[in-house]
C-alpha positions as CSV (number, residue, x, y, z in Angstrom):
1,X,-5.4,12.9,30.8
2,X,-5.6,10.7,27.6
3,X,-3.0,7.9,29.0
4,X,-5.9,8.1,31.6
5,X,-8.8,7.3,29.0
6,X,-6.6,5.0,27.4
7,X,-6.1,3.0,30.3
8,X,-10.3,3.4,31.7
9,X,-11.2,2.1,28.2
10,X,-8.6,-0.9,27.9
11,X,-9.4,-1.7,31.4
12,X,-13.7,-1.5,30.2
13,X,-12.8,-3.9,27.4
14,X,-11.0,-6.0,29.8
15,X,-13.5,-6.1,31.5
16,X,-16.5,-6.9,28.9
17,X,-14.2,-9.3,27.3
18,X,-14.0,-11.4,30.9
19,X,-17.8,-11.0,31.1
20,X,-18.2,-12.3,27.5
21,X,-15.8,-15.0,28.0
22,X,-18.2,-15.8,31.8
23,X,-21.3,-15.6,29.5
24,X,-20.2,-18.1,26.9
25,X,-19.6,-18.1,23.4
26,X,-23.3,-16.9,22.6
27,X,-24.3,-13.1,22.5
28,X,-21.7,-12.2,24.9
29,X,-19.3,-13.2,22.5
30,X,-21.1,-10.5,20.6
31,X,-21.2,-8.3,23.0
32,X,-17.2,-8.3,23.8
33,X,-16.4,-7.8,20.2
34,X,-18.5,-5.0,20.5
35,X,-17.0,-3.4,23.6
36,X,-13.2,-4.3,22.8
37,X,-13.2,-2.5,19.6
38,X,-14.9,0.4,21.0
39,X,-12.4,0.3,23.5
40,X,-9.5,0.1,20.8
41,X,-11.3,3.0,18.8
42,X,-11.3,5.4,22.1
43,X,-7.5,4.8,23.0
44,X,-6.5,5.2,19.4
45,X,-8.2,8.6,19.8
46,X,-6.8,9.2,23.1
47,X,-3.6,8.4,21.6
48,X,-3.8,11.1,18.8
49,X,-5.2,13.5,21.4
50,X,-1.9,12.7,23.6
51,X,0.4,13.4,20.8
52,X,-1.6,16.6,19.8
53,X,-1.3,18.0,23.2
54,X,2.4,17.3,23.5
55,X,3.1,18.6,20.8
56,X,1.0,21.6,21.5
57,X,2.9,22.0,24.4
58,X,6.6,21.7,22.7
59,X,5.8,24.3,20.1
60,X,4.6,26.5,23.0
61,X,7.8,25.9,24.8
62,X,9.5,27.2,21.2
63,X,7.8,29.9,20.9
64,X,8.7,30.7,24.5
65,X,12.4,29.6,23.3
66,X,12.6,32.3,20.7
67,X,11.2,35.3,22.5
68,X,14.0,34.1,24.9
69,X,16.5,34.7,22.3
70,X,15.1,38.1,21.0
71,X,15.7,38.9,24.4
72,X,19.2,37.5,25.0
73,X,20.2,39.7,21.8
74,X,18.6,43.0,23.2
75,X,19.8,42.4,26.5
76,X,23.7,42.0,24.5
77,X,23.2,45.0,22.6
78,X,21.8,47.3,25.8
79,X,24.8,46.0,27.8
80,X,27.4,46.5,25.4
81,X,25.8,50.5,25.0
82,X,26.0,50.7,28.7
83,X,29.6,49.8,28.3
84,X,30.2,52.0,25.6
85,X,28.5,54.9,27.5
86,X,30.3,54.3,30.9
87,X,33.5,54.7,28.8
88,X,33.0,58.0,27.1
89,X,31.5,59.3,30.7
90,X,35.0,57.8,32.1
91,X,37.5,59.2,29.3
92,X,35.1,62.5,29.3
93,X,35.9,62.9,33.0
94,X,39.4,62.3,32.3
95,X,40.1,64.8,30.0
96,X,38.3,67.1,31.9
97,X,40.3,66.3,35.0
98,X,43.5,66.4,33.1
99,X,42.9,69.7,31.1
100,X,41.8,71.1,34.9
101,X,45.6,69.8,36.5
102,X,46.9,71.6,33.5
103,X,47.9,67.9,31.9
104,X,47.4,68.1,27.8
105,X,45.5,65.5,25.7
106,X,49.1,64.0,24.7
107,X,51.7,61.6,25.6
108,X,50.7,58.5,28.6
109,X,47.3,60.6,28.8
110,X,46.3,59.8,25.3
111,X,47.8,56.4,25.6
112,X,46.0,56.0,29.0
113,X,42.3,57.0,27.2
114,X,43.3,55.4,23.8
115,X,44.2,52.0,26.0
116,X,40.4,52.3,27.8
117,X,38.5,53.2,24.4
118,X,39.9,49.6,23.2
119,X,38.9,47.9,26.4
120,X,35.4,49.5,26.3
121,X,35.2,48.0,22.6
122,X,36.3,44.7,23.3
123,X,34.2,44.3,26.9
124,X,31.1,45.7,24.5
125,X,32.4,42.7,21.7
126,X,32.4,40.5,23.9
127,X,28.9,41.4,25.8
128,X,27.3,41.6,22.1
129,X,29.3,37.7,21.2
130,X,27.8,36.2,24.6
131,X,24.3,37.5,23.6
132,X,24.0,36.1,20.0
133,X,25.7,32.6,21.1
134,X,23.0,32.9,24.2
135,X,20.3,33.3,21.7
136,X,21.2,31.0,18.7
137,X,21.5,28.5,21.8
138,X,17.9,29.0,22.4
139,X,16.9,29.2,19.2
140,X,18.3,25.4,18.2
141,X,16.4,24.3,21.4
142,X,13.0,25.9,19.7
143,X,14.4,24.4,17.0
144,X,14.4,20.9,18.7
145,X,11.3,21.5,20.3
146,X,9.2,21.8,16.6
147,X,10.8,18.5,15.5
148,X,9.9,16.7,18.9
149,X,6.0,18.4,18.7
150,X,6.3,16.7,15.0
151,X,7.7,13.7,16.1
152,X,5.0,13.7,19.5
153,X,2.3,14.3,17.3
154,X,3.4,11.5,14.7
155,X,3.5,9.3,18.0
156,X,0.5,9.5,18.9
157,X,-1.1,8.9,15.4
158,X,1.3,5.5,14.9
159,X,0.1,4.6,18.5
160,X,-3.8,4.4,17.8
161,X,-2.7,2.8,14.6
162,X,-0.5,0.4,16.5
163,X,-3.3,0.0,19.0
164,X,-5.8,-0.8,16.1
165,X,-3.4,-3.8,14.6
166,X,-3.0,-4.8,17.9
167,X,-6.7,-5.1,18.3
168,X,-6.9,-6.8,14.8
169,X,-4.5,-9.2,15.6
170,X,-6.6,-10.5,18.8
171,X,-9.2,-10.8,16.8
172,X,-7.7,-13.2,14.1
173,X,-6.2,-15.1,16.6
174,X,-9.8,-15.3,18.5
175,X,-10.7,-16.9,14.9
């Protein structure tokens, strides 16, 4: 929307600018000063506008980035409890299935659940690991995002002022 603006109101000085240079030197001349630097004034402000809005946008996108990661890490921790809890249902029906054979809680049996309570820990470890590298992942790129939304926002206030040096420049040169 403002690169729009930017380009209707260059395009209107343009324009008065040909129409004062048609007219002569006179009170057109006047009249295309008039219009060019109204025309420089509005895209400088359409250029501040444009970096406001993109960097609205980025630190939206952040925001969005970190509620991303909260949820990454509870998503982790409710998978590796799922693991943990699908391991003590697994051993619990073991040892109940082994005390019903007439097996005792000794020897390859307690080897055999001791061996599965580690697993459980390490595939819960691991589930909890991927989560917090999932979300500190996401929360560099919100990270990322604030700088760009500062450096979008510092764009688009150097652009009006390049725009307005720019302008000064024609109108030294125009003498």
């Amino acid at each position: 929307m403002a690169v729009f603006f930017t380009t209707l109101f260059t395009a209107l000085g343009k324009g008065a600018a040909a129409a004062g240079a048609a007219g002569g030197a006179g009170a057109g001349g006047g009249l295309t000063g008039l219009f060019s630097a109204a025309s420089t004034v509005v895209g400088g402000l359409a250029s501040i506008a444009a970096g406001r809005q993109q960097a609205s946008a980025l630190r939206a996108q952040a925001e969005q980035d970190e509620i991303q990661a909260t949820q990454d890490e509870l998503q982790g921790r409710q998978e590796a409890v799922n693991v943990i809890r699908r391991m003590n249902e697994e051993i619990g029906a073991g040892l109940v299935a082994s005390y019903a054979s007439g097996l005792q809680a000794s020897g390859s049996t307690s080897v055999a659940l001791s061996e599965a309570q580690r697993s459980a820990e390490r595939s819960a470890d691991m589930t909890r690991g991927n989560a917090a590298i999932s979300a500190a992942a996401r929360r560099q790129s919100a990270a990322q995002r604030r700088a760009d939304a500062s450096a979008a926002n510092t764009g688009g206030i150097f652009g009006a002022i390049s725009g307005g040096l720019q302008w000064g420049a024609r109108q030294y040169q125009r003498g």
